[in-house]
MIDOSE-1310 file (N, C-alpha, C; in nm, 2 decimals, decimal comma, always signed):
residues 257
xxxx	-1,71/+4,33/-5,31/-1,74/+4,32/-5,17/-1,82/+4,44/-5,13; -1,93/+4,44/-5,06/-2,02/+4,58/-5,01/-1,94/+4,61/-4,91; -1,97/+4,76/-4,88/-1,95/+4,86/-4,82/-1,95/+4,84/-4,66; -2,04/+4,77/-4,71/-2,10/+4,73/-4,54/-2,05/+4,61/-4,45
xxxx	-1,92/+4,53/-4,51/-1,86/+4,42/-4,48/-1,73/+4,51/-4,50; -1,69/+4,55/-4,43/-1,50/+4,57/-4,37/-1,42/+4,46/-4,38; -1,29/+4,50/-4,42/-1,24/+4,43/-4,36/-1,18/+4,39/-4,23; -1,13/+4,27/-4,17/-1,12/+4,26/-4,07/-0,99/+4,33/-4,04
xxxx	-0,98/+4,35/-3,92/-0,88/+4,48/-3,83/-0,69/+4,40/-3,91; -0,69/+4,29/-3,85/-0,57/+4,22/-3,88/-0,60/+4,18/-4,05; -0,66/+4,18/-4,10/-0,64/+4,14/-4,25/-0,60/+4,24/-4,36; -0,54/+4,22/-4,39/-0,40/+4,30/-4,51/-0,48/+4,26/-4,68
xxxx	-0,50/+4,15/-4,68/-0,56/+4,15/-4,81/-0,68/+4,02/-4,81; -0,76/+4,05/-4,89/-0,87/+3,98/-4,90/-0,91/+3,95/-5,05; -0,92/+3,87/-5,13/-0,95/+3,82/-5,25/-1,10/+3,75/-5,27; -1,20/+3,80/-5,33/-1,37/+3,75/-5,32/-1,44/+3,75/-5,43
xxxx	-1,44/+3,57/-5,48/-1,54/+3,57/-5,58/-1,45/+3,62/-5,71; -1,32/+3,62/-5,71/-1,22/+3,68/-5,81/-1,23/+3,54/-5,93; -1,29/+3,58/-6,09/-1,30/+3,56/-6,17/-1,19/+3,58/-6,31; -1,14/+3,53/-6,35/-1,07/+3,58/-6,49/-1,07/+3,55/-6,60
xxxx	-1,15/+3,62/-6,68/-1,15/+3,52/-6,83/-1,09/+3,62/-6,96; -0,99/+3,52/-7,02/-0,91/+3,57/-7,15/-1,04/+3,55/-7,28; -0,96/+3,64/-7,37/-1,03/+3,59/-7,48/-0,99/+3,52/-7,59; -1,01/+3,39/-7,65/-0,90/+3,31/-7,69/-0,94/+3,28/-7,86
xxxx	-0,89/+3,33/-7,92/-0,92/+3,32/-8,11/-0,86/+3,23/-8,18; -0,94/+3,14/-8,27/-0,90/+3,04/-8,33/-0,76/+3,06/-8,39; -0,70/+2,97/-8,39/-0,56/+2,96/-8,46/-0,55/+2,92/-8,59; -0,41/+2,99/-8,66/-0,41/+3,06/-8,77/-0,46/+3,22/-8,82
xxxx	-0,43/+3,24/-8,71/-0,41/+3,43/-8,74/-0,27/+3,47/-8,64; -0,17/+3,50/-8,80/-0,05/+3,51/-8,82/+0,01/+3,63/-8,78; -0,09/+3,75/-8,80/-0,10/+3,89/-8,78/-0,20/+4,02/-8,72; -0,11/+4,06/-8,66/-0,25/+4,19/-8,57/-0,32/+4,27/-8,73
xxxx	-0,26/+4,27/-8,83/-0,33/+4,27/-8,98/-0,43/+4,22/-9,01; -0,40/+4,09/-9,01/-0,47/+3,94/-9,01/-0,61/+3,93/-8,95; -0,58/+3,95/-8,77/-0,66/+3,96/-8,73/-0,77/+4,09/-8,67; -0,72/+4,20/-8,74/-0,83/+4,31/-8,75/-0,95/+4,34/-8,91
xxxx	-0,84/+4,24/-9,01/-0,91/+4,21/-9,12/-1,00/+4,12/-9,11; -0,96/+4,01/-9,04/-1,14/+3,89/-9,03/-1,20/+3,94/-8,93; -1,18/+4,04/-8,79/-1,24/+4,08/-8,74/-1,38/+4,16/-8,78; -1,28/+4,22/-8,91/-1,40/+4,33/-8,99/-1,49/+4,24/-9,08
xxxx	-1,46/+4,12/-9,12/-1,52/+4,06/-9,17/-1,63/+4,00/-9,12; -1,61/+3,95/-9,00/-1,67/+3,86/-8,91/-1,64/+3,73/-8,93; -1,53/+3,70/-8,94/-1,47/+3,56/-9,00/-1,39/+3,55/-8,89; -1,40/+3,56/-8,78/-1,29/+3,50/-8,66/-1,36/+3,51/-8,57
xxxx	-1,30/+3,34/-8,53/-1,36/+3,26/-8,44/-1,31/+3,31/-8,28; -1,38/+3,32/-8,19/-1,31/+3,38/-8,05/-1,42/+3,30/-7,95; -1,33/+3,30/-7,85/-1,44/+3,22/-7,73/-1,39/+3,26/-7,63; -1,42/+3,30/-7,49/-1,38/+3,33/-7,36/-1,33/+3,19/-7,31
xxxx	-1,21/+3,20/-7,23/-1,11/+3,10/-7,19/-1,13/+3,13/-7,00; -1,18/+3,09/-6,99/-1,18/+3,09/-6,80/-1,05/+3,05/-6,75; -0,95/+3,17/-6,68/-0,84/+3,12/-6,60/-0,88/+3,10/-6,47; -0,96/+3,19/-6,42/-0,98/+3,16/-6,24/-1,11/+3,20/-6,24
xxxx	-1,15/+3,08/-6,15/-1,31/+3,09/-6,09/-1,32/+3,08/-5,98; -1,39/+3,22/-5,93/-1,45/+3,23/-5,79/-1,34/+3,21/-5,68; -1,23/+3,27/-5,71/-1,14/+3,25/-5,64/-1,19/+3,34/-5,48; -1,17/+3,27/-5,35/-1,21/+3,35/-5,25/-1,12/+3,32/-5,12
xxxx	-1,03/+3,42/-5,09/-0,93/+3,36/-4,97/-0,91/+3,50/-4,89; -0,82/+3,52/-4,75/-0,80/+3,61/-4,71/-0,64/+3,58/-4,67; -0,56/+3,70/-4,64/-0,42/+3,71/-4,58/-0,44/+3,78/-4,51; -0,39/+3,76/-4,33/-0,38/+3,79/-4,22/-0,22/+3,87/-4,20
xxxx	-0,18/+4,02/-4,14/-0,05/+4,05/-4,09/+0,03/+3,94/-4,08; +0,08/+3,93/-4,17/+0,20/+3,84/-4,07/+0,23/+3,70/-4,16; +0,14/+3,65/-4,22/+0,11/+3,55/-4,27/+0,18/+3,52/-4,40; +0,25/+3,42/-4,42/+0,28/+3,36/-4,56/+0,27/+3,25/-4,56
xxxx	+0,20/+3,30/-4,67/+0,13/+3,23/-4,78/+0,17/+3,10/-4,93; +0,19/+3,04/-5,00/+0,22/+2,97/-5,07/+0,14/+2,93/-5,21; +0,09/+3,01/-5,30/-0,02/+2,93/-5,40/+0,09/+2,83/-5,51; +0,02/+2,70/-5,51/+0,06/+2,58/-5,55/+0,00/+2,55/-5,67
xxxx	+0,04/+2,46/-5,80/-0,06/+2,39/-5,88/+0,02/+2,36/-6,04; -0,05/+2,32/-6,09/+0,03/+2,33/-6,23/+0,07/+2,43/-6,32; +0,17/+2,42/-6,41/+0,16/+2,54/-6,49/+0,00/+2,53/-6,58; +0,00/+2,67/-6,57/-0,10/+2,72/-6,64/-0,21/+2,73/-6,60
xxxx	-0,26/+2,68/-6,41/-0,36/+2,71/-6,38/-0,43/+2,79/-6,33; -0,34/+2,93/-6,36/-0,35/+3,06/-6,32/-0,34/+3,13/-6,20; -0,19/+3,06/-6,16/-0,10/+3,11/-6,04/-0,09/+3,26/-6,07; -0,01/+3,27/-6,13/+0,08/+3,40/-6,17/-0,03/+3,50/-6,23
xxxx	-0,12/+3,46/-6,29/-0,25/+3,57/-6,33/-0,29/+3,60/-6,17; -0,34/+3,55/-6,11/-0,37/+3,55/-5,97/-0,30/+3,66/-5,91; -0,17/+3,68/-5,88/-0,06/+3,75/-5,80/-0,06/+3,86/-5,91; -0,10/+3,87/-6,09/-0,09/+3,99/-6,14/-0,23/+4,09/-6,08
xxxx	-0,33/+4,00/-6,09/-0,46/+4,06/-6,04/-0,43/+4,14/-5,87; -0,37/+4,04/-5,76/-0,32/+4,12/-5,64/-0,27/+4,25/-5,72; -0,16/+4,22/-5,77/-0,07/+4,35/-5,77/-0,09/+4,49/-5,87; -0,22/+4,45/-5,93/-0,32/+4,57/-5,97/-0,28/+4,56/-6,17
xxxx	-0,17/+4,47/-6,16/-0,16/+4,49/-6,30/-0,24/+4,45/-6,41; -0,37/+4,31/-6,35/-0,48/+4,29/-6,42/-0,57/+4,34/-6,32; -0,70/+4,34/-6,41/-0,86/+4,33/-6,33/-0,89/+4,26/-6,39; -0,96/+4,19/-6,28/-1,03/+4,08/-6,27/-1,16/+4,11/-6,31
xxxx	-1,20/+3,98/-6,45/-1,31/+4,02/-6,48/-1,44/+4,04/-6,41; -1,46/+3,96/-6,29/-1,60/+3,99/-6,18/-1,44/+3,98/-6,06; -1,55/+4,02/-5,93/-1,46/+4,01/-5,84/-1,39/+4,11/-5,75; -1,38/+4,10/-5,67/-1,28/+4,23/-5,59/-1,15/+4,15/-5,51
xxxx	-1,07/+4,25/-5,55/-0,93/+4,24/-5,44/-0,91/+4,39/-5,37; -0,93/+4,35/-5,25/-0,91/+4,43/-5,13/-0,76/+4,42/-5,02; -0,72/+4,54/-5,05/-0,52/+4,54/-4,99/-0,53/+4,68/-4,86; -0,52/+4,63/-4,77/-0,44/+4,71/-4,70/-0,31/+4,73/-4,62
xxxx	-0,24/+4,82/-4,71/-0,08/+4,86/-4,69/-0,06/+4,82/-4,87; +0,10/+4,89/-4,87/+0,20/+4,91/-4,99/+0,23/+4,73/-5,01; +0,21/+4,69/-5,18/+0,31/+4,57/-5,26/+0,38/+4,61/-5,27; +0,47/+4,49/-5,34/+0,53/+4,49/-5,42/+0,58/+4,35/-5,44
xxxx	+0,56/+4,38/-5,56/+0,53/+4,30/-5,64/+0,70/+4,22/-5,71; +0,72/+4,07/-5,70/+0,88/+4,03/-5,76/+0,78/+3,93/-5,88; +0,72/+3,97/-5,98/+0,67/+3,92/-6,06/+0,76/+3,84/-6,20; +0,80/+3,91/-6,26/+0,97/+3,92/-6,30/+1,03/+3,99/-6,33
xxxx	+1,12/+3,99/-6,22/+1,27/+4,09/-6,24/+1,34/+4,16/-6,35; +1,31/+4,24/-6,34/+1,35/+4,34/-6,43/+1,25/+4,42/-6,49; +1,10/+4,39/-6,47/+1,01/+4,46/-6,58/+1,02/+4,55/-6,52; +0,92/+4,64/-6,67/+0,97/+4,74/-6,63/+1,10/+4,86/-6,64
xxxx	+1,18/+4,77/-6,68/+1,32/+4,88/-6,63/+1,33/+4,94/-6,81; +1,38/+5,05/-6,79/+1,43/+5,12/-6,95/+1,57/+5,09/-6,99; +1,58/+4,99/-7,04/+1,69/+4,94/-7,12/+1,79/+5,06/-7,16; +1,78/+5,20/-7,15/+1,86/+5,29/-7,25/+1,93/+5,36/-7,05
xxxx	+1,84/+5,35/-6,99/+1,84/+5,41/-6,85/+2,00/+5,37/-6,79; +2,03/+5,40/-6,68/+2,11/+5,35/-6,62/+2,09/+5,29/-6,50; +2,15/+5,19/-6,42/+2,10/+5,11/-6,34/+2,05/+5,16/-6,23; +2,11/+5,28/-6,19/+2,03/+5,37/-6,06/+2,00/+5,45/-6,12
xxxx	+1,97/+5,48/-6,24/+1,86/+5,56/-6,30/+1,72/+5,47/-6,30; +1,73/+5,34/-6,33/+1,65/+5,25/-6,30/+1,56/+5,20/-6,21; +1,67/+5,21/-6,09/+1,60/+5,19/-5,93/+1,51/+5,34/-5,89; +1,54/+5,43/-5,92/+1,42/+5,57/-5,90/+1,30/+5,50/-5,99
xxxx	+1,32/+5,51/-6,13/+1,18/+5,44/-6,18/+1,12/+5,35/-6,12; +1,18/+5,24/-6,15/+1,09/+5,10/-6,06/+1,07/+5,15/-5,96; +1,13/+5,21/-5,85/+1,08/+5,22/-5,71/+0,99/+5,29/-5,72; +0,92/+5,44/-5,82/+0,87/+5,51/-5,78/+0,72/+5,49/-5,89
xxxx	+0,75/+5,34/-5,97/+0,63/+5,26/-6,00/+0,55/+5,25/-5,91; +0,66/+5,17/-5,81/+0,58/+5,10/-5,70/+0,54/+5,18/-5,56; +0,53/+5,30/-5,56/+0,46/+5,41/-5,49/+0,54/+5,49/-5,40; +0,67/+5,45/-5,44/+0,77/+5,51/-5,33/+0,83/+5,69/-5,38
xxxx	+0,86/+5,73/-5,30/+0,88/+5,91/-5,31/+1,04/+5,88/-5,35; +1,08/+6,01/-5,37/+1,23/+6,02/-5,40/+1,30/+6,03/-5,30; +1,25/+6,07/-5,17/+1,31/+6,10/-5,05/+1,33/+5,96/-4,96; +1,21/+5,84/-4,99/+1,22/+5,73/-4,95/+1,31/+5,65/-5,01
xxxx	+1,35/+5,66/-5,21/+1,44/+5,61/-5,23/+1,59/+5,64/-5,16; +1,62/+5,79/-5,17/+1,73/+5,84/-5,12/+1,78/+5,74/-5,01; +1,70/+5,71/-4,93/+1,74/+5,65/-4,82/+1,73/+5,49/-4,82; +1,71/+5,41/-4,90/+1,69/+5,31/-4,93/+1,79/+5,27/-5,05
xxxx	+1,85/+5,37/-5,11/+1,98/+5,36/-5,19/+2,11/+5,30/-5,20; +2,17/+5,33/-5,10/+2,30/+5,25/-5,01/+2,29/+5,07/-5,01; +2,14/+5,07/-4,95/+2,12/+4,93/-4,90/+2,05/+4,84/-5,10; +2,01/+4,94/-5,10/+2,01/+4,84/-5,22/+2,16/+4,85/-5,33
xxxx	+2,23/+4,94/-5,36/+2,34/+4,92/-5,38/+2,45/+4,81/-5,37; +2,44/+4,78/-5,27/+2,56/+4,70/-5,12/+2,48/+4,59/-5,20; +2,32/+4,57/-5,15/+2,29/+4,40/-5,20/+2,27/+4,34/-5,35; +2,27/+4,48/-5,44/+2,30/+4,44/-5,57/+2,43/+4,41/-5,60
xxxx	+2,53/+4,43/-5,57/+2,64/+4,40/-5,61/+2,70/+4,41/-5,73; +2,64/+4,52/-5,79/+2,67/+4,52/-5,92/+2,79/+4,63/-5,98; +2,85/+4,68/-5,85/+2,94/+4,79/-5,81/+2,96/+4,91/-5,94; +3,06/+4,94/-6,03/+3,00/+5,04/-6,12/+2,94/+4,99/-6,18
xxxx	+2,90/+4,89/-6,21/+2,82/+4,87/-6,38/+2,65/+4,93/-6,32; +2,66/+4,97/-6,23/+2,53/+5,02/-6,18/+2,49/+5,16/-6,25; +2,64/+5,27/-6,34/+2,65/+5,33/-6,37/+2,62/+5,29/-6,56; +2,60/+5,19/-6,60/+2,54/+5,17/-6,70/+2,43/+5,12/-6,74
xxxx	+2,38/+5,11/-6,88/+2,27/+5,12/-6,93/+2,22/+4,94/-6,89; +2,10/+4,97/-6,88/+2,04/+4,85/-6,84/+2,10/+4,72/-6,94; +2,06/+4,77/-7,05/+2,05/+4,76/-7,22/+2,22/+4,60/-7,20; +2,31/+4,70/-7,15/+2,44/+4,60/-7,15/+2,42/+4,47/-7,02
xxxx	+2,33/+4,46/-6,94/+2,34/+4,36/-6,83/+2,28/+4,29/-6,91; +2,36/+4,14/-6,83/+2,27/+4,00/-6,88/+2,16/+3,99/-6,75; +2,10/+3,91/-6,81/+1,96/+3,87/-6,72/+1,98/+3,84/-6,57; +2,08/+3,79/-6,54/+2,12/+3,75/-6,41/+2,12/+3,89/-6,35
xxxx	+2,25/+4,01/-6,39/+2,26/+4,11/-6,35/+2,07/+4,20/-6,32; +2,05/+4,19/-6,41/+1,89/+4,25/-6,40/+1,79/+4,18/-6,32; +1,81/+4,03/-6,31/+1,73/+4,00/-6,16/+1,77/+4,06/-6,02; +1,92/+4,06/-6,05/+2,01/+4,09/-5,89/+1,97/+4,25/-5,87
xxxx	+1,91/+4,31/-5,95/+1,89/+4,45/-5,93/+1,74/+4,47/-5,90; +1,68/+4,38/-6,02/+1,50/+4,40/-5,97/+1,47/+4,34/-5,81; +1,54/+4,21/-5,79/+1,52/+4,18/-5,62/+1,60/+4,26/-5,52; +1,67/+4,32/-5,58/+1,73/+4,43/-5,46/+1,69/+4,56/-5,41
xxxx	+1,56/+4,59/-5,54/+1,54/+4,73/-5,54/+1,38/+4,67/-5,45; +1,33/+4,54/-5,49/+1,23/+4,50/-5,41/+1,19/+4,46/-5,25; +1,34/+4,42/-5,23/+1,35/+4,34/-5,10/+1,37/+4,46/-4,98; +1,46/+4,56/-5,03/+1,48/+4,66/-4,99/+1,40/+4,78/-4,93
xxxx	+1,31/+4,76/-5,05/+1,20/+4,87/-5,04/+1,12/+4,85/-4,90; +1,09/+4,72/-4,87/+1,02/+4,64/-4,79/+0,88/+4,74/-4,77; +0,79/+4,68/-4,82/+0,64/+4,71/-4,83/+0,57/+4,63/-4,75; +0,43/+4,66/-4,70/+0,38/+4,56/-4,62/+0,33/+4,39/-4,65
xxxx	+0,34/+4,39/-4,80/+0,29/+4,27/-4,87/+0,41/+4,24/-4,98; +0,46/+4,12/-5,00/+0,56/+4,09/-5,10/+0,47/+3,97/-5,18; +0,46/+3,96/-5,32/+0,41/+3,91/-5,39/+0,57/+3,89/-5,45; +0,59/+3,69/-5,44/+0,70/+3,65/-5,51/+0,62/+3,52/-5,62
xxxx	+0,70/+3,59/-5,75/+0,64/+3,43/-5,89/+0,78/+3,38/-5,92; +0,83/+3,24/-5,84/+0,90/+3,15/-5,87/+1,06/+3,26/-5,91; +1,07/+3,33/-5,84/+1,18/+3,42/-5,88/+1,29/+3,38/-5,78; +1,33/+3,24/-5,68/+1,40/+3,27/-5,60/+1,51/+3,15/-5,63
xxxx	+1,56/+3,16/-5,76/+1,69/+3,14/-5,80/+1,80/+3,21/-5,85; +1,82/+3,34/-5,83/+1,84/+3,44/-5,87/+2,01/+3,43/-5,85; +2,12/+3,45/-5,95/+2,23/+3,51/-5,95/+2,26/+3,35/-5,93; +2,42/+3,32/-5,90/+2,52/+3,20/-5,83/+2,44/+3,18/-5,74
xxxx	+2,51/+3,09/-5,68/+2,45/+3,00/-5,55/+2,49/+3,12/-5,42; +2,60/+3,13/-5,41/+2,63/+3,27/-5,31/+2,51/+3,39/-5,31; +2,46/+3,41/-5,42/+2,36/+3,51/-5,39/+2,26/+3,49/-5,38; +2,21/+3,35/-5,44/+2,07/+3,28/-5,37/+2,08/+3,25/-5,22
xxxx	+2,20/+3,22/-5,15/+2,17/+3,19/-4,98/+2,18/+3,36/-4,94; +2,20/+3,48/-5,05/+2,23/+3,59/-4,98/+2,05/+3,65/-4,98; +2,01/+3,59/-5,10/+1,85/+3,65/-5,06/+1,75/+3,57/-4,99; +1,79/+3,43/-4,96/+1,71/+3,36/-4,87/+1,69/+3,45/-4,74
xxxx	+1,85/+3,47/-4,71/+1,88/+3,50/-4,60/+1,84/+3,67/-4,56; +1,78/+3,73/-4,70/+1,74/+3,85/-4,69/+1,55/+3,81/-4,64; +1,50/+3,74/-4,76/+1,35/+3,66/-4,70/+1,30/+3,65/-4,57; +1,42/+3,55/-4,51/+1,42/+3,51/-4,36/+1,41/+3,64/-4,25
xxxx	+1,50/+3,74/-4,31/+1,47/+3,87/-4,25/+1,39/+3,97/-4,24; +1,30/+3,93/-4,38/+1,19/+4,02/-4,37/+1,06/+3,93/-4,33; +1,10/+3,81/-4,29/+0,98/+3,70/-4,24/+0,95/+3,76/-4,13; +1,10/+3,74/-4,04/+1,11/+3,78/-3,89/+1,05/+3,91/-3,82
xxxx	+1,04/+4,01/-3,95/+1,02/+4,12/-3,92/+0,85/+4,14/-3,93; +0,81/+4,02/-3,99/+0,66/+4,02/-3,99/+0,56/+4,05/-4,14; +0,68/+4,10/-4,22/+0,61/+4,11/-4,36/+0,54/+3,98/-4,41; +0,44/+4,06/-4,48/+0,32/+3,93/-4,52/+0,39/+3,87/-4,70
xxxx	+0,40/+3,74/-4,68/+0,41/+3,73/-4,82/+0,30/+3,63/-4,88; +0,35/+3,69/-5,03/+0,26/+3,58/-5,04/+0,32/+3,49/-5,23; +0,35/+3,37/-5,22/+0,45/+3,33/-5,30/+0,40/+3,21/-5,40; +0,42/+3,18/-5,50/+0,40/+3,08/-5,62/+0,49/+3,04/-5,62
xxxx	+0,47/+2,94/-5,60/+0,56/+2,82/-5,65/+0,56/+2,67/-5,64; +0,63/+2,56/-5,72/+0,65/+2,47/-5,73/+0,72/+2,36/-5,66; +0,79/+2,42/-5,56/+0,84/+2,35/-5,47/+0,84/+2,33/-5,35; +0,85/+2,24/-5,31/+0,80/+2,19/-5,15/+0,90/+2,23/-5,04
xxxx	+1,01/+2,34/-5,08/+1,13/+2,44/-4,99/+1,06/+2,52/-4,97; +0,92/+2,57/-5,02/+0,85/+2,68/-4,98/+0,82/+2,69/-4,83; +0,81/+2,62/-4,76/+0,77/+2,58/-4,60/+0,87/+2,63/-4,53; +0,98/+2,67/-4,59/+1,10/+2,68/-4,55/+1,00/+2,91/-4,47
xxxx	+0,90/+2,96/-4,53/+0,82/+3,08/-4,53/+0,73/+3,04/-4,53; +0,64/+2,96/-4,55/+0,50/+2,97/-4,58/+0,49/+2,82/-4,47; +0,36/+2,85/-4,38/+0,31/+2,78/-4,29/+0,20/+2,73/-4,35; +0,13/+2,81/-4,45/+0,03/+2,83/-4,55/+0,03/+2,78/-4,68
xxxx	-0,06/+2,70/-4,74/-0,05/+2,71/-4,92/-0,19/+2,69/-4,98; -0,19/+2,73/-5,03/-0,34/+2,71/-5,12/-0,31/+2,65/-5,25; -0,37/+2,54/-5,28/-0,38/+2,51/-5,43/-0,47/+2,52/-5,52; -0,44/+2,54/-5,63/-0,50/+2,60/-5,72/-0,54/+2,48/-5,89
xxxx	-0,67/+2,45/-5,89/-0,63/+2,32/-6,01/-0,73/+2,38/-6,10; -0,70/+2,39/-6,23/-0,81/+2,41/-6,33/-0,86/+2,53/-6,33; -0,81/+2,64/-6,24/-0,84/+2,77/-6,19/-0,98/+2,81/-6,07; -0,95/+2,68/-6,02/-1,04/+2,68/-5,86/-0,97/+2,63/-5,76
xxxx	-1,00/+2,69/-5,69/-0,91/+2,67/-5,50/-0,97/+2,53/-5,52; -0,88/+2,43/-5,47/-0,95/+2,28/-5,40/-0,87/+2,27/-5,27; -0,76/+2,37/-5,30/-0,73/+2,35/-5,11/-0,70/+2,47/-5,03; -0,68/+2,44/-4,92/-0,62/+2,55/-4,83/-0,60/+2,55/-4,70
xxxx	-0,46/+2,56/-4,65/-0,47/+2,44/-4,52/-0,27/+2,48/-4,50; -0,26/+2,36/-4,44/-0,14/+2,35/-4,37/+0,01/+2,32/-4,50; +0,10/+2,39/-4,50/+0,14/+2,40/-4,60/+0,20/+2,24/-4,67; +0,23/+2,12/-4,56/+0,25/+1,99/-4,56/+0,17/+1,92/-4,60
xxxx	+0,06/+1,94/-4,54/-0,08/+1,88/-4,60/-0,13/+1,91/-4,72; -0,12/+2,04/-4,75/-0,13/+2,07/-4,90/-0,06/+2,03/-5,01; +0,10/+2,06/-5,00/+0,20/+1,98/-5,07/+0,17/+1,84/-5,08; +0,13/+1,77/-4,98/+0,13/+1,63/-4,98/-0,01/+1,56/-5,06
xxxx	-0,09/+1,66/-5,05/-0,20/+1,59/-5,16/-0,17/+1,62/-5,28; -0,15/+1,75/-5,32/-0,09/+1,80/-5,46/+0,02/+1,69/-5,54; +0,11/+1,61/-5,42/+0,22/+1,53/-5,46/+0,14/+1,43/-5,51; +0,05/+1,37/-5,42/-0,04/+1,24/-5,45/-0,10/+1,29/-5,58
xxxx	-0,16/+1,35/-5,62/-0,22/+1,41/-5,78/-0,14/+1,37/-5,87; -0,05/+1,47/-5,86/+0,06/+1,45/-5,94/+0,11/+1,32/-5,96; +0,11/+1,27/-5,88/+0,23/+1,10/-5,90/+0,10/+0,97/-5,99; -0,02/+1,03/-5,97/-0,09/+0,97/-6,03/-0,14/+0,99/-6,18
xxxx	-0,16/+1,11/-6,19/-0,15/+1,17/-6,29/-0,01/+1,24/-6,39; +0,08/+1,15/-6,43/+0,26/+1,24/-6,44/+0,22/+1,29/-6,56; +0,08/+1,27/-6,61/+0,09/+1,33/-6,73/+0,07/+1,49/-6,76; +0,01/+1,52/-6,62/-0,01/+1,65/-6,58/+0,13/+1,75/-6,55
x	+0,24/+1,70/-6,56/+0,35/+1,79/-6,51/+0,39/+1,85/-6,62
């Protein structure tokens, strides 16, 4: 984006002309051995794989958002590029205010660490000071519920416990933009209506989200959805209307699910 085109006063993030291409090598190389040996040779086959083209959208304060589509049509590449973890091959993504990012739960964390030895890291991944966690400690505590085992190594939690702690140290933190990928099954059923009911709170409060996923409960936050097919926007619109063509695709095509 030039210099000379701002963004607009109320817009938080803007995505322009965002591009992504992998690089994809014939198959049958078994090993990173393997494939630095035909490399040297020039005996391996490689070709650029296009995940997203010309992707171009804006998010408004306040706004959530919904991106929709099949697996693999480069949802979740999308929300890595927002949240700075890729660059995008051409293209710019433009943020104003603090992510964060619920990409999946638990990256990140050091398995040898301890569980609030863990919440200082992650938090202070994601740009927060020590003095901000201090005070944000309690409340994520209380909503992890993980009471002493918070006092051990990552290394001993099952998966469940390690999402209940990655969305607690996220939701908590509350940043101006929340980037969620299909993460909102988290723990028993008692602790999924406890983080809905945490979402709905930070809806109220005006946080911008912006969410992936597959399911048509998304409206339940998102007024908004964009779809995403073959790694080009084809829609963007009212979150009913979007679901509802995407549904018509799908039902016609079941081969595509």
């Amino acid at each position: 984006m030039s210099r000379k085109e701002p963004m607009q006063e109320n817009c938080l993030l803007e995505i322009k002309n965002v591009t992504m291409k992998f690089t994809k090598y014939d198959v049958g190389v078994d090993s990173l051995k393997e494939l630095v040996v035909r490399a040297f040779k020039g005996d391996l086959k490689r070709e650029k794989f296009v995940c997203l083209k010309n992707i171009s959208f804006s998010i408004n304060r306040g706004e959530a958002v919904a991106v929709i589509g099949r697996n693999g049509v480069g949802k979740s590449t999308l929300l890595k590029i927002v949240s700075g973890i890729l660059k995008p091959t051409s293209g710019t993504v433009k943020c104003r205010g603090r992510i964060t990012p619920l990409l999946k739960l638990g990256a990140g964390f050091d398995g040898n660490a301890t569980g609030i030895e863990n919440i200082y890291l992650n938090a202070a991944i994601l740009g927060y000071t020590k003095k901000e966690i201090d005070e944000k400690l309690p409340a994520i505590l209380e909503f992890s519920e993980l009471g002493d085992f918070i006092y051990s190594p990552i290394k001993t939690y099952s998966s469940g416990m390690m999402a209940r702690l990655g969305f607690s140290i996220a939701v908590n933190m509350e940043s101006e933009i929340l980037l969620i990928d299909e993460i909102l099954g988290v723990g028993d059923m008692a602790f999924q209506r406890k983080c809905h009911a945490k979402l709905d709170e930070l809806r109220a409060k005006g946080l911008t989200f912006l969410i992936v996923s597959h399911s048509p409960g998304v409206e339940r936050y998102c007024k908004r959805a964009i779809w995403i097919e073959r790694g080009r926007l084809v829609a963007d619109g009212d979150t009913n209307d979007v679901f509802r063509r995407y549904t018509e695709m799908m039902n016609k095509n079941p081969s595509c699910k």
